[in-house]
C-alpha positions in Angstrom: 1.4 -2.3 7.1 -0.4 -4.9 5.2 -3.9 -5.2 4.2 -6.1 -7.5 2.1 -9.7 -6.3 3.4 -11.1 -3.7 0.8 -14.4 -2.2 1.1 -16.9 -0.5 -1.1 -19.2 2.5 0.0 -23.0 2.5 -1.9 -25.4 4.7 -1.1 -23.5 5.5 2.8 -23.0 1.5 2.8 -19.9 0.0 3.6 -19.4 -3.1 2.0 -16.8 -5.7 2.1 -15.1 -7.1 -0.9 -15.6 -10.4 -2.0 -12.2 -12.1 -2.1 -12.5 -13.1 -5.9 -13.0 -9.2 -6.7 -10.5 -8.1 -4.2 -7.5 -6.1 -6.3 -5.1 -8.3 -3.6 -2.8 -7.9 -0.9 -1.4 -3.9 -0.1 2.1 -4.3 1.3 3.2 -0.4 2.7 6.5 -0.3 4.2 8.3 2.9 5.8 12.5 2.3 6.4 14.0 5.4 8.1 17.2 5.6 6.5 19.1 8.1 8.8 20.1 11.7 8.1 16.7 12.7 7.6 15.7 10.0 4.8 13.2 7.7 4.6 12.5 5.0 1.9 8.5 4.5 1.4 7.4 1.4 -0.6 3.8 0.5 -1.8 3.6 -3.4 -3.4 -0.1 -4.6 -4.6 0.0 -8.5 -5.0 -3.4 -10.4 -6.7 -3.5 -14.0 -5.6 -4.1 -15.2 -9.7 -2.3 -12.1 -11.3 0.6 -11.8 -8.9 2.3 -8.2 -8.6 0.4 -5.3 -10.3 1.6 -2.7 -8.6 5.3 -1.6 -7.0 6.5 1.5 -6.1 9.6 3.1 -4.0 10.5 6.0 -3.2 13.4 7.8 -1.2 12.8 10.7 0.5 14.5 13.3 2.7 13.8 15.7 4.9 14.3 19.4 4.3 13.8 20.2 7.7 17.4 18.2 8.4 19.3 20.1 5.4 
């Protein structure tokens, strides 16, 4: 999933950020790893800044234990 649109609600509005306020780029990724894992990432990317937020995460499933 990726997504560079971000909106802010005023007053029941919706309204689009302007790219030059936009925080960036949101990168989301889900990898199934097998066995009942799953890595999750989350990458935020500014145009001028570059990366300001990375995360990742492994997770597993206690269903599968």
């Amino acid at each position: 999933f990726e997504s560079d649109v971000f909106f802010l609600t005023l007053f029941g509005k919706k309204l689009r950020l302007p790219r030059l306020v936009s925080p960036g780029t949101l990168r989301i990724e889900h990898t199934d790893e097998g066995g009942g894992e799953f890595t999750f990432s989350l990458r935020l990317t500014h145009a001028l800044f570059g990366e300001l937020v990375f995360q990742r995460a492994r997770f597993h499933d206690m269903m599968e234990s």
